[in-house]
Each structure stands twice: as structure tokens, then as C-alpha cells.
N, C-alpha and C positions, 0 to 999 in steps of 0.2 A: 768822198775819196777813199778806198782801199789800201788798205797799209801794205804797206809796199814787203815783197818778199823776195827774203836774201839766200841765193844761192851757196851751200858751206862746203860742199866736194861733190864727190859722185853720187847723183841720188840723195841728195839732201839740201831740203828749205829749213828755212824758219820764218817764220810771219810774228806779227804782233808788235812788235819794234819798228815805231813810227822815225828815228834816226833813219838818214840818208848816210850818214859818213861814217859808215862801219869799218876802221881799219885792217880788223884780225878777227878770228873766233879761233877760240883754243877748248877742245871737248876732252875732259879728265873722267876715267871710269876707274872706279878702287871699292875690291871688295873687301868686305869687310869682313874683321877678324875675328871667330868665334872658339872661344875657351871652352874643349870639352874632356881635360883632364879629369879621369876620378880618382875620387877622393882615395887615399892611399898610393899612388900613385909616383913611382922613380923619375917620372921624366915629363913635361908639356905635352899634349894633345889640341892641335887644331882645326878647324874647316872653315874653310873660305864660306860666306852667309851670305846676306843681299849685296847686291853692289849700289854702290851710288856712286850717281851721275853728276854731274857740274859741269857747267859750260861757260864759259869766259867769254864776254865778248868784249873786244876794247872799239872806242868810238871816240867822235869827235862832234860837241852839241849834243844839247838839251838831251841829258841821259832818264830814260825811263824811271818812276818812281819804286818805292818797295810795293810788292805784291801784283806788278803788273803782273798779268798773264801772256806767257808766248808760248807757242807750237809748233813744233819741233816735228818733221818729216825723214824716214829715213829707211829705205826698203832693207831690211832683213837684218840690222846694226843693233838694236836693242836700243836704240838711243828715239824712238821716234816716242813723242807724247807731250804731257802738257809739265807748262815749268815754270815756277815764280819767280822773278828777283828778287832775290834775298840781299844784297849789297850793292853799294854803289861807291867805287873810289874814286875821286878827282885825283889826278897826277898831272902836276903842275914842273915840271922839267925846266931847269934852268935854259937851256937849250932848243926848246924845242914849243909847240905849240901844246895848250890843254887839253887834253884828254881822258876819259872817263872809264872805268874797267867795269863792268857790270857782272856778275856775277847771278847764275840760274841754276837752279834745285828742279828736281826733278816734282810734279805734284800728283802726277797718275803713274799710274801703271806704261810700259810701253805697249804701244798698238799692235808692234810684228817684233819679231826675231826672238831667240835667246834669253 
């Protein structure tokens, strides 16, 4: 059986996440902050450097282990490539049913865009 793949917006899958009961995906991009004050120097100097990418998915059941591999689809977005699990939260809500927030790192390069 083929791992089932989950539509995220326009032009975007992800596969590898054997979970059926994906509630949400939340995709965070933050570049990161590079110090290029010199030395002697009156006042801060910056440039925005690599960005990284994270992506959130919240679900419900049996959440993937650390280091699975998923892949990530996404025509011209910078977000398309391969991604580890890095975390895995259980959220246990007084209110509400068990759910699990997973958390994916980027592990290649992206395939297309920016």
C-alpha cells in the first residue's frame, strides 16, 4: 500500500506520513540573522543569510517517529524538498481529544523556486 498523500494549498503535497487524520499544517519560513558589523564600528550591521524552513503538522494517531523522512512538493515556493521529524508533541487537552504536533526540518536543498 502507498502512503497516502496530503494535499497543503495550491500546488502542494506532502507524502511520507502514513497518518490519515491530519488536522492542520502550519509552514514557518525565518531567515536568519547574520552579524556583519566591523570591527570599529558606531552602529550594528545585518543581512538576512539561509532561511529555514519548519513545518508543523498537527494530527490525530499513531504520530511518525524522529528521523522519518517526508517530501515535500511545491511549484515555485522554495519550500519543495526533503524533511526530517525532528519533534514530536502529544497535546493532551482537558477538553478535547489527543493530539500530536509534529514538527519537520528541512534536510536538502529545495528542488524549484527561490
Amino acid at each position: 500500500m502507498a502512503a497516502p498523500q496530503y494535499t497543503l494549498g495550491k500546488d502542494a503535497t506532502i507524502t511520507g506520513l502514513t497518518n490519515t487524520n491530519i488536522r492542520d499544517v502550519k509552514v514557518s519560513v525565518e531567515g536568519k540573522k547574520i552579524d556583519k558589523t566591523a570591527r570599529g564600528a558606531t552602529s550594528r550591521k545585518s543581512v538576512i543569510g539561509m532561511k529555514d524552513v519548519s513545518i508543523e503538522v498537527e494530527m490525530v494517531d499513531s504520530p511518525p517517529v524522529i528521523n522519518t523522512v517526508v517530501t515535500i512538493t511545491h511549484a515555485n515556493s522554495g519550500m519543495s524538498g526533503t524533511y526530517w521529524v525532528t519533534n514530536v508533541q502529544r497535546k493532551e487537552p482537558l477538553s478535547d481529544i489527543v493530539s500530536f504536533a509534529v514538527t519537520l526540518k528541512r534536510k536538502t536543498a529545495p528542488a524549484t523556486g527561490p
